[in-house]
N, C-alpha and C positions, 0 to 999 in steps of 0.2 A: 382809642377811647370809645368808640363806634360801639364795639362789640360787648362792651362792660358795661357801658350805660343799657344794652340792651337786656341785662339779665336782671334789670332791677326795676320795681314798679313805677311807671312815667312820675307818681305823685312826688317823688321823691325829692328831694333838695341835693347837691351835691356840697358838702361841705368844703370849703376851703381854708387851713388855718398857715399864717404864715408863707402864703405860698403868691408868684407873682400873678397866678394867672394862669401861667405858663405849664403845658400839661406835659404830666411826668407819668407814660407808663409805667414804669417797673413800680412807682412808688403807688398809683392807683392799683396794679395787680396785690400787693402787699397789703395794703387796705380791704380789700375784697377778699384775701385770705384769710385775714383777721374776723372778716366779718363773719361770713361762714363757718369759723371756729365758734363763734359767741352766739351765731343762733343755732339753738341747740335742737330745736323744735322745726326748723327750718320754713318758718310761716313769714321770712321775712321781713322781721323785725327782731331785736333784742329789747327782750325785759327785765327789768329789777335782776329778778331770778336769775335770770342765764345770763347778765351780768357776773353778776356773784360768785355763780357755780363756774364757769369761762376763767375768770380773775385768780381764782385760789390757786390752781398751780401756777401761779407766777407770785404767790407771797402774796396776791393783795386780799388785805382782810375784809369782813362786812364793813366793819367801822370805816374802814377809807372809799369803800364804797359808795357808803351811804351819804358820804361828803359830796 
């Protein structure tokens, strides 16, 4: 987990949903792939926009977006 947390800015939160606590490589690297798919800009954040644009080949529309 050392080296993943280290490509991301200190401010950061680490989200946890559902999980015990208990750190799950493969499933942090999956997350982290995901991310870098969605930022498209790569400034280390995702927005509205590259939400939106990220989501559409997977079927999801603005509308459910915007939810």
């Amino acid at each position: 987990m050392g080296e993943a947390r280290s490509r991301f800015p200190s401010c950061w939160t680490w989200a946890r949903c559902q999980d015990n606590g208990v750190s799950d490589p493969e499933r942090e690297k999956r997350w982290a792939e995901l991310f870098d798919q969605l930022d498209l800009n790569k400034d280390g954040r995702i927005d509205v926009n590259e939400l939106r644009t990220g989501l559409t080949p997977w079927g999801i529309v603005r509308s459910e977006v915007d939810e």
